[in-house]
C-alpha positions, -999 to +999 in steps of 0.1 A: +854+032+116+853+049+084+829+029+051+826+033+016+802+058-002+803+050-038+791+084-055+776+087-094+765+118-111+739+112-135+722+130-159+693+147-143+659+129-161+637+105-159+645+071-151+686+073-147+683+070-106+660+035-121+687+021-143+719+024-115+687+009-090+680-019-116+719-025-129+725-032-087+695-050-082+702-073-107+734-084-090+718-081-055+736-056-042+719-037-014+714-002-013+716+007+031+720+041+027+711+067+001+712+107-005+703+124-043+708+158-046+704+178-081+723+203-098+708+213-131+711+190-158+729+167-129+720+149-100+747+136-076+738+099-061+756+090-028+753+048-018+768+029+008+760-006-004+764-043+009+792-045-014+812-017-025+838-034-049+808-052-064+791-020-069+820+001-081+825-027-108+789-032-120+786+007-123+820+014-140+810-017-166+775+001-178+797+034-182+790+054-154+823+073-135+823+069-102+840+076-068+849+061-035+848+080-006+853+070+035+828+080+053+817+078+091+786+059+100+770+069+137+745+065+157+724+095+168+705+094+201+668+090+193+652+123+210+647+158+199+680+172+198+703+140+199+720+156+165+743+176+188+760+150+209+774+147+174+781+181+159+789+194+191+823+180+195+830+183+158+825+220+159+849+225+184+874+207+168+869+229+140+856+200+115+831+206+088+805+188+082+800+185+050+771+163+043+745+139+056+716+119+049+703+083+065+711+052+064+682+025+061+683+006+095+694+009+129+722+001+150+725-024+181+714+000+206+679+009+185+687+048+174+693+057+142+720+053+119+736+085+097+762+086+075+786+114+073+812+130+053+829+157+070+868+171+056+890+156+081+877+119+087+902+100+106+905+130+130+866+135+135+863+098+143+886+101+175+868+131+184+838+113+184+850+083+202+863+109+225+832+120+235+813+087+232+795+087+203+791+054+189+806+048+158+782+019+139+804-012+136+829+001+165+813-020+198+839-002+223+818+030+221+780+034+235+760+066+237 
């Protein structure tokens, strides 16, 4: 099951990561998952919110450019190495994992929740459910 990531880039200084936090809070929108990472004079913001429409049009209305992009949210078995029952199968379908940071809960069965963007999504998602890696929202699949 693929979700939303709403990405910003904002200038990098003090107090723009504040005003997009302050601009959603004001229209209680929650913020589940979030990643920053800064280039320079930029910083790139990756959400996944409670409400991505709602987000996309509270962001684009104080001027900011922003961009929707599926990504896959999973659960990763809760022990020292459980990051390879993911990457694992991706690998050898020749996927790339591209980025991932994590999300600000947990999923039904207790581990952890990550959200991923990888370059072929609707492909890595079978391989996953191929090899029975739960996909968070998905209840067929179980770890």
């Amino acid at each position: 099951m693929c979700i939303k990531q709403i990405s910003v880039s904002l200038d990098n200084v003090p107090g723009s990561l504040l005003d997009v936090s302050q601009f959603l809070g004001a229209e209680r929108i929650n913020i589940r998952a979030i990643s920053v990472a800064d280039i320079t004079d930029i910083c790139t913001v990756r959400l996944v919110v409670d409400d991505p429409e709602k987000t996309v049009n509270v962001l684009k209305s104080h001027g900011y450019s922003v961009k929707e992009t599926d990504v896959i949210a999973l659960e990763v078995p809760d022990h020292p190495g459980g990051l390879q029952a993911i990457l694992k199968p991706l690998k050898r379908a020749n996927i790339n994992v591209l980025y991932l940071y994590p999300f600000l809960g947990r999923g039904e069965s207790g581990n952890a929740i990550v959200i991923m963007g990888v370059n072929k999504t609707e492909e890595a998602i079978e391989v996953l459910k191929d090899n029975w890696v739960r996909i968070f929202g998905d209840e067929v699949y179980a770890l």
